[in-house]
C-alpha positions, -999 to +999 in steps of 0.1 A: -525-565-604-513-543-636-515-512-615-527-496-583-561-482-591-542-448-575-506-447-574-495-426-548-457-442-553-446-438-585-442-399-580-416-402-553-399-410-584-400-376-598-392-354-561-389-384-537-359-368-521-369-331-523-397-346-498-375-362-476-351-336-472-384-314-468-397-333-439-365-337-428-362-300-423-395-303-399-380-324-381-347-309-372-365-275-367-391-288-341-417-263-356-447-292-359-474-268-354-476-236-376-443-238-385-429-215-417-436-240-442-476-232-434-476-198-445-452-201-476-474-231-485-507-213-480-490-177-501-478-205-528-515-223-528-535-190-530-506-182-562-518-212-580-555-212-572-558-177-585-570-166-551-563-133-529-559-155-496-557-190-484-561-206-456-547-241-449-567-262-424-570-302-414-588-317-439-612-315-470-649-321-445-631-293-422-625-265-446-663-271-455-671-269-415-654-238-411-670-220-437-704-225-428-698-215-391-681-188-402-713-173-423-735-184-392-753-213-414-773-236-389-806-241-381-835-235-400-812-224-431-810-247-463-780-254-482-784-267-513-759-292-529-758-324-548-764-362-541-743-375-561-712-368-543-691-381-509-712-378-476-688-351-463-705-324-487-740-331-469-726-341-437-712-309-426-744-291-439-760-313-413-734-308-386-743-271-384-779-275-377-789-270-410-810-293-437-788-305-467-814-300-498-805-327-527-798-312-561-800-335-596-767-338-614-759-330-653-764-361-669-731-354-692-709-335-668-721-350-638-724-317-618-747-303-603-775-293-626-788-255-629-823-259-640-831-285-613-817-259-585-830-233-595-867-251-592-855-268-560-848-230-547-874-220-551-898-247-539-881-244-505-890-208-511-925-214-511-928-244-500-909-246-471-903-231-438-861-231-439-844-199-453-819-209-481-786-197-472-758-211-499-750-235-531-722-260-523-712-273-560-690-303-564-660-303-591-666-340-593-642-365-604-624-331-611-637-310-634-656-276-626-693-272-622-709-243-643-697-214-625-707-186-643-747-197-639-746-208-607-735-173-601-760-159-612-783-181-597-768-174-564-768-136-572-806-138-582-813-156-543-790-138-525-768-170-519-734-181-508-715-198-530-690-223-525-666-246-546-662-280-530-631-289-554-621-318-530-611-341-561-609-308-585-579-280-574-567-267-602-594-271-623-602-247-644-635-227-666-620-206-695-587-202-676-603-191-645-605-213-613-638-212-596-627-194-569-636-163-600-676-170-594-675-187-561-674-171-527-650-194-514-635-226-525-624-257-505-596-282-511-590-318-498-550-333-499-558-362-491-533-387-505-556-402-533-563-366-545-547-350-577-528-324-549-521-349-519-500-346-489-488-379-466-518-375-444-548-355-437-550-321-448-576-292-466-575-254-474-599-230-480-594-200-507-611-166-500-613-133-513-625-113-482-604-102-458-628-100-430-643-138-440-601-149-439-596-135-404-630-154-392-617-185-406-584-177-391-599-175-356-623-205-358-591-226-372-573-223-335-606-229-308-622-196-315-584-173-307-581-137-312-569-125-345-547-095-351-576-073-353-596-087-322-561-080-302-560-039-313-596-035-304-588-050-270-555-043-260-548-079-250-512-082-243-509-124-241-511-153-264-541-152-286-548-185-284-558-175-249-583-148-257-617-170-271-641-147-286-660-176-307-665-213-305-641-226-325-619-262-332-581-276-340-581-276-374-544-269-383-522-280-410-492-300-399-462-283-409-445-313-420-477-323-442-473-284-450-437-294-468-451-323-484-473-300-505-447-273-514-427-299-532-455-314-547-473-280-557-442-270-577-446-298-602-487-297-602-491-276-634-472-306-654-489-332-633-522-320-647-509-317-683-499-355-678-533-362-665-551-354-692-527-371-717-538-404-697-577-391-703-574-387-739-555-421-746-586-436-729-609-414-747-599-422-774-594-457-773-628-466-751-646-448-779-678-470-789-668-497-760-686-486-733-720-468-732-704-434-720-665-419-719-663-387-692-677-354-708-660-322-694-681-288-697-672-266-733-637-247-723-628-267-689-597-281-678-600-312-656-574-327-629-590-359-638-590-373-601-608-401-616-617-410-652-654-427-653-669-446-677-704-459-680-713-495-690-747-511-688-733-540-673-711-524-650-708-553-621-699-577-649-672-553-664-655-547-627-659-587-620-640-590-658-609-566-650-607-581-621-600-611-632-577-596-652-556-581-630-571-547-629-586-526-600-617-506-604-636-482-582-677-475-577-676-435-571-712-435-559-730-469-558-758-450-536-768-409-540-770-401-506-804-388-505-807-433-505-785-433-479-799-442-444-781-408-430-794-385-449-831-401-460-848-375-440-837-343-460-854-328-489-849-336-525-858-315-553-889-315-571-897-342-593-869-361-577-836-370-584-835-394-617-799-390-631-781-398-602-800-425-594-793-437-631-760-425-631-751-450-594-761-479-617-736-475-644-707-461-632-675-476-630-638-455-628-609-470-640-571-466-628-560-427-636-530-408-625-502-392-640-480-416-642-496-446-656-477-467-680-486-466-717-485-498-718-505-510-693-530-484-696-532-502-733-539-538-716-566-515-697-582-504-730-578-538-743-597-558-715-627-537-719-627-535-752-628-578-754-657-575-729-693-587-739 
């Protein structure tokens, strides 16, 4: 193999040991749970994402969950999003009670596409007996959707917002994050991601106080927040006083060190991503049937670069071979996918992704990847045929 098709090692080369000591810290101070780091890592996240509060949490599928509880989405309400994305954008729709509705991507961007949400809003609208309640959009492969119309789209319906950037933190639309349009954006650190810690972890970024201290108290089984406790006068742990149903979904505070130390050197992570995007852009160009496409004035983290190739088992079977991993990011839209068959689509169907499962194919990416081998990269699909 030429090169992990993510490598998660070749940064410890750049703050290996400002980690360690890091964790290290955590570990002498016995503060596992909510421990310092959490805060100044949620202040410093909030700082980079352009966001007035953030809120760290367990994971990428739970910052998601706690969102929608937190607006009361659940049965009977409609939340519209696309197929051509991981299952944990639908599944936690569906985990609420509510009915995922399937959403046609851009066939440039891949995002989710305007003009096909707009129609499948309103045939739930008239067609259909759930309310529509929000617009999750997906920064996929790390880029941002179109923001500014999906906006307005949302404005027009009276519809949440939200910015799944689990593969896209620190993306960005004209400078602006899309925390600017959306109500609330959520992150994923999973290790593979362009921001990863050495574990599990998520965040959420908000704008509204109230929204924040919800999220706060349905982070830590449903607990009294500082408000709750001056309304009530309760005089013990808050953790003890449950005024909603909530769930653990804390940040470690050792994971919470981790991405301190790696959040300092993101900004020239992402400049180094897309040096590694243009060197394949440029020299995939008339190889393959399609190079990535980001949206006029966007900034991509470039969590994965994907091709498209019209023989795209072949070309995968063919690096292979030669020594080089690839990945399938979606082989099946998951309104195809036995879980999720039942929901609705949108009118006329869903054509581009279903087109799009067939012929992509993502190729090793990260900021660190060797000229040199990303040259032998190039190389082996130029000499395919």
């Amino acid at each position: 193999m030429l090169t992990p098709f993510i490598d998660i090692i070749s940064q410890r080369r750049v703050i290996g040991p400002a980690i360690d000591a890091a964790i290290l810290s955590v570990t002498r101070s016995g503060q596992f749970i909510m421990g310092p780091e959490v805060h100044a890592f949620e202040t410093e996240l909030a700082r980079f994402g352009q966001a007035r509060l953030a809120l760290s949490c367990s994971n990428g599928t739970d910052a998601l969950t706690l969102l929608l509880r937190a607006w009361g989405i659940g049965p009977g309400d409609a939340v519209f999003c696309p197929s051509f994305t991981f299952a944990a954008t639908a599944e936690t729709i569906a985990l609420t009670g509510a009915s995922p509705v399937f959403v046609d991507i851009r066939p440039d961007t891949l995002t989710i596409d305007p003009v096909h949400l707009r129609a499948s809003i309103e045939d739930v609208t008239r067609n259909s007996l759930l309310k529509p309640r929000a617009i999750i959009a997906v920064d996929l492969f790390g880029q941002p959707a179109n923001y500014p119309i999906l906006r307005a789209i949302a404005d027009t319906h009276g519809l949440k917002l939200i910015a799944d950037s689990a593969q896209g933190f620190g993306c960005t639309l004209h400078e602006r994050h899309p925390i600017y349009w959306a109500d609330a954006t959520t992150i994923s650190f999973f290790p593979a991601k362009p921001l990863g810690c050495y574990g599990d972890g998520g965040a959420i970024l908000v704008k509204d106080d109230t929204l924040y201290d919800h999220l706060t108290s349905l982070r830590v089984h449903g607990q009294a927040t500082a408000r709750d406790i001056e309304s009530s006068g309760f005089a013990h742990d808050p953790k003890y006083l449950n005024l909603r149903l909530g769930m653990t979904g804390r940040l470690d505070t050792i994971q919470a060190a981790v991405l301190l130390e790696k959040l300092r050197i993101f900004d020239t992570e992402i400049g180094l991503r897309n040096r590694v995007s243009d060197r394949y852009t440029s020299g995939l160009a008339g190889a393959v049937a399609a190079t990535p496409t980001v949206i006029e004035g966007g900034l991509s983290v470039w969590a994965q670069y994907t091709i498209e190739h019209r023989n795209r088992d072949a070309l995968a079977a063919h690096l292979k071979s030669r020594g080089i991993p690839t990945a399938i990011y979606y082989p099946i839209p998951l309104h195809r996918q036995p879980a999720y068959a039942g929901y609705p689509i949108g009118p006329g169907g869903l054509p581009v992704s279903e087109a799009k499962a067939d012929a992509v194919i993502s190729l090793p990416m990260g900021p660190y990847l060797d000229d040199g081998i990303q040259d032998q990269i190039i190389g082996a699909i130029r000499e395919f045929r």
